[in-house]
N, C-alpha and C positions, 0 to 999 in steps of 0.2 A: 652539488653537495659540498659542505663547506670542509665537513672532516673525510679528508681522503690519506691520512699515516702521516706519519713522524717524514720521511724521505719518499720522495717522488720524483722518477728520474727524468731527466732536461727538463720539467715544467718550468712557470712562468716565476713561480716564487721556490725560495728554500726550501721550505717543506710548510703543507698547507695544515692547519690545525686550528680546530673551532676555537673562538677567540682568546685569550691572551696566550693561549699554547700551554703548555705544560709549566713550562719554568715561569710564568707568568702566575697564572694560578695557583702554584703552590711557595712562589714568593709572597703573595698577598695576602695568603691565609695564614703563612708560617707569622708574617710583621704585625699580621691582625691581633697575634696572640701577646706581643712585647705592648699595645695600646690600655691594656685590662688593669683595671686596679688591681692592688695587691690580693684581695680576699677573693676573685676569681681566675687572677693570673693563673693560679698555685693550679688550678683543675688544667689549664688550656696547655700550660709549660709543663704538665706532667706527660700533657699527652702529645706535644708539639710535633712529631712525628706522624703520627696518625691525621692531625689535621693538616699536615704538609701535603704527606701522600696523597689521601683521599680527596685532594683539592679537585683533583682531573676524572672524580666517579661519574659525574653526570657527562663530560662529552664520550668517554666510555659507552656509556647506557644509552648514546644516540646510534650505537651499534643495534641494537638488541631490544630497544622499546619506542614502540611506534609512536609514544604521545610524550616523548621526550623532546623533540626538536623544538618543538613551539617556547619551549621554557627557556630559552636562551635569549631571545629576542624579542620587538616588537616592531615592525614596520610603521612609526607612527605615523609616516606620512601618508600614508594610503588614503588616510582619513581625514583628508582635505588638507587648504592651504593653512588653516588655524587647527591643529588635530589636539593641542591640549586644550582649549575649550572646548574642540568638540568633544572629546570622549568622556566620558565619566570615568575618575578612577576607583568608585567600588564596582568589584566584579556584576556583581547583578543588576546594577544600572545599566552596565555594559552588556551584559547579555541583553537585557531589555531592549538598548535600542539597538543593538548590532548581531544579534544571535549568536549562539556560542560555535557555533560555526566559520563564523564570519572572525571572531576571536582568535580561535585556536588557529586559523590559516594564516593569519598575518603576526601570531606571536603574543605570548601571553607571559612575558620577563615579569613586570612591575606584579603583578597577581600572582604569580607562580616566587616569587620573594616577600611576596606578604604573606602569603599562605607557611612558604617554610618557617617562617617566623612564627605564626603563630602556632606551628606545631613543635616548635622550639618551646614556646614557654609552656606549651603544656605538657612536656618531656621532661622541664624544670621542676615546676608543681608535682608532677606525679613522683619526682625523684626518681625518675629515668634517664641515668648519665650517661649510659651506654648509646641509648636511642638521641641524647642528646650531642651527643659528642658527631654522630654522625649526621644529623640535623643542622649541625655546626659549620662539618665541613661542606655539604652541599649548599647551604644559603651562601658561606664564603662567594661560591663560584657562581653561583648565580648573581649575586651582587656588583662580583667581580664582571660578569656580561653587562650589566645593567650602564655600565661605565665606558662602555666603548661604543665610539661614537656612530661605527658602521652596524651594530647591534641594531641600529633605532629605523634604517632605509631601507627602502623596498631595494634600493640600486647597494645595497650590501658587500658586493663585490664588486665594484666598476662596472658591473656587465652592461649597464644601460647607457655608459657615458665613455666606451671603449677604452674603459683602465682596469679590465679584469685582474687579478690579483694583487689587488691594493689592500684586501684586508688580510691577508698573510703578511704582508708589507709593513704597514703600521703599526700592528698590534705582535708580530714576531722578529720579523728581522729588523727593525727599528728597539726593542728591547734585547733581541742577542747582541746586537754592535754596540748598546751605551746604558743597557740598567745601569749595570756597573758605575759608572755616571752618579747616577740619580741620588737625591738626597730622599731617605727614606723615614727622615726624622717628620712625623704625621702628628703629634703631642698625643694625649691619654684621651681613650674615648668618652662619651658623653651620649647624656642621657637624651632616647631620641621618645617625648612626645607622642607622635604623630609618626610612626615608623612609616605606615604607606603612604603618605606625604614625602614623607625624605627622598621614599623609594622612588616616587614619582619625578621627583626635581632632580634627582639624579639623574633620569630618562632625559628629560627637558634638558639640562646640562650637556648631555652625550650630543643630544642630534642638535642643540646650536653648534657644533664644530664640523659637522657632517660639513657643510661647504667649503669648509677651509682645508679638511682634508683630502678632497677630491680636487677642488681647485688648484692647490699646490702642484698637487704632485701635477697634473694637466698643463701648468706652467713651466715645471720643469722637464716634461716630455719633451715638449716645442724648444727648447732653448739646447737640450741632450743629445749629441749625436746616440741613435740607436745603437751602433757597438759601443757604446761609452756608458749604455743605462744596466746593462746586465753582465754578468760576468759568469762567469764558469768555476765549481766549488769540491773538490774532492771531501765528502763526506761517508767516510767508513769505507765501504767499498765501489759507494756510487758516487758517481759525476752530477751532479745537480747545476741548475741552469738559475739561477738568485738575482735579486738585483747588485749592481758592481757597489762596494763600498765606497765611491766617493758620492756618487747619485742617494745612497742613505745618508750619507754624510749632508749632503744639502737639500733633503729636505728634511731631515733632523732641525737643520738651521732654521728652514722656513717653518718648521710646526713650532719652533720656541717653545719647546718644553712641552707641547700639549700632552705628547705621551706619559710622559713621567709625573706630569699635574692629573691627570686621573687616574692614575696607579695609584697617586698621594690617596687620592678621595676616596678609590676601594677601600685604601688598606684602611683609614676611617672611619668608613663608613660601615663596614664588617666588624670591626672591633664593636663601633658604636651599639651596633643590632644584636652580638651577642650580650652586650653588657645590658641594653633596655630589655632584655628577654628574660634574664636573670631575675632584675627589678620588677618587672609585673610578676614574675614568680615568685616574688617575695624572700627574696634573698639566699636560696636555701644553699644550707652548707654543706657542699659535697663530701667535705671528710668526715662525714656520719654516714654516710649512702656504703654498700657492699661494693665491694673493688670492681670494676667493669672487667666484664667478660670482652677482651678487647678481639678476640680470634670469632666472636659469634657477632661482631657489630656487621661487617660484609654480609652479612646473612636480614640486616634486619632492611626491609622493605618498603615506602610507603602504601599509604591506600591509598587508592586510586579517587580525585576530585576529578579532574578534568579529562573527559573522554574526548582524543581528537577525533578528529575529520583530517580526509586528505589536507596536507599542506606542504611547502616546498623546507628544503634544508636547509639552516644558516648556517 
């Protein structure tokens, strides 16, 4: 299982947390809010807070609801050596030829971000800010999976190619040692068309890097004396077992930016979705709507589309 807490004592990584970790997600969702033109910023910077926080409610809820896991990911490879021509990207083609079984086991991200989408705009339309706002922050974080590269492989954790905790690795302890870093200037979002298409090329995006990120680090195992790849980390009041900072440090070097180039494209591609959400809802202007009940928003729930079947954890 992918989310096992914030701190985990001598494990293999820092601390293991379903993908971009906390400070990852709610950095994505907080910059997603600076990309909005002026006439929806005004909603999102009122409430910048709430969609900060709320970034991390869905790996939360992979505690506590059984058909949460699958919406984080999709295993595209499963499904052969060409899997974006094989699959169909609307959902009911894909049930058709794959059974919604076969779906939900290996991950249903791209569907489960279109769907929040489209329950975004109809939370617009209806002049539901409240339901919208948290509609908001959950697409953020599901967007925000859609973009990391080990979201997309069956082999998600190294476990198939004996580099078990690589994706606490890339997606956590490569963004605590160098966000910081990062230039997180992403320009003003833009009108997205074809949202499930976008959504899709994002996927396709993510696992073209899948080999290079496993690669890498596989090269720099062989080259690392093993006391020289991990180090030992006093956190709070536990000792944690991490990789050493110079071994992040080079393959920081050898990814060239990849992590910090799909953080760019979340934080984008989030802003982008809430703002074409707005737009097929026809623009409506939240300072007419009655003030959000922001203490009743955790209470509001979706309805239930996709019934799982057994599947494994990402």
């Amino acid at each position: 299982m992918r989310v096992l807490g914030i701190l985990c004592i001598l494990l293999l990584v820092p601390y293991s947390v379903s993908s971009w970790g906390f400070y990852g997600h709610r950095k994505i969702n907080r910059l997603a809010v600076f990309t909005l033109p002026s006439e929806l910023m005004g909603f999102y910077k009122e409430h910048v807070e709430f969609i900060t926080e709320h970034a991390v409610d869905p790996d939360k809820r992979r505690y506590v609801l059984e058909d949460e896991a699958p919406r984080h990911y999709i295993d595209i490879d499963h499904y052969g050596d060409t899997p974006f021509e094989a699959v169909p990207w609307s959902w009911w083609d894909a049930v058709e030829k794959y059974t919604e079984d076969t779906l939900m086991q290996y991950g249903i991200v791209p569907w489960h971000c279109y769907r929040t989408y489209r329950s975004l705009v109809n939370a617009f339309t209806d002049g539901n800010w409240t339901y919208a706002l948290k509609l908001s922050a959950d697409l953020g974080h599901y967007v925000a999976d859609a973009h990391v590269p080990l979201h997309t492989t069956e082999n998600y954790n190294g476990q198939l190619t004996g580099q078990h905790g690589i994706h606490a690795f890339w997606e956590s302890r490569l963004p605590e040692l160098f966000a910081e870093e990062y230039d997180y200037f992403v320009g003003g979002a833009v009108y997205l068309p074809n949202p499930l298409d976008a959504i899709w090329d994002a996927i396709e995006a993510s696992h073209a890097a899948v080999d290079s990120v496993l690669r890498f680090e596989a090269e720099l195992t062989s080259s690392f004396p093993s006391d020289n790849k991990y180090a030992f980390e006093q956190r709070g009041s536990q000792t944690v077992k991490t990789y050493a900072a110079d071994f992040s440090m080079a393959y920081h070097q050898k990814l060239n930016g990849m992590v910090e180039r799909r953080m760019r494209k979340a934080i984008l591609m989030v802003g982008s979705l809430w703002y074409s959400a707005w737009l097929e809802a026809g623009k409506p202007d939240w300072r007419l709507e009655e003030p959000l009940l922001i203490d009743t928003i955790s209470k509001v729930t979706e309805g239930a589309v996709f019934q799982p079947q057994r599947s494994h954890d990402h």
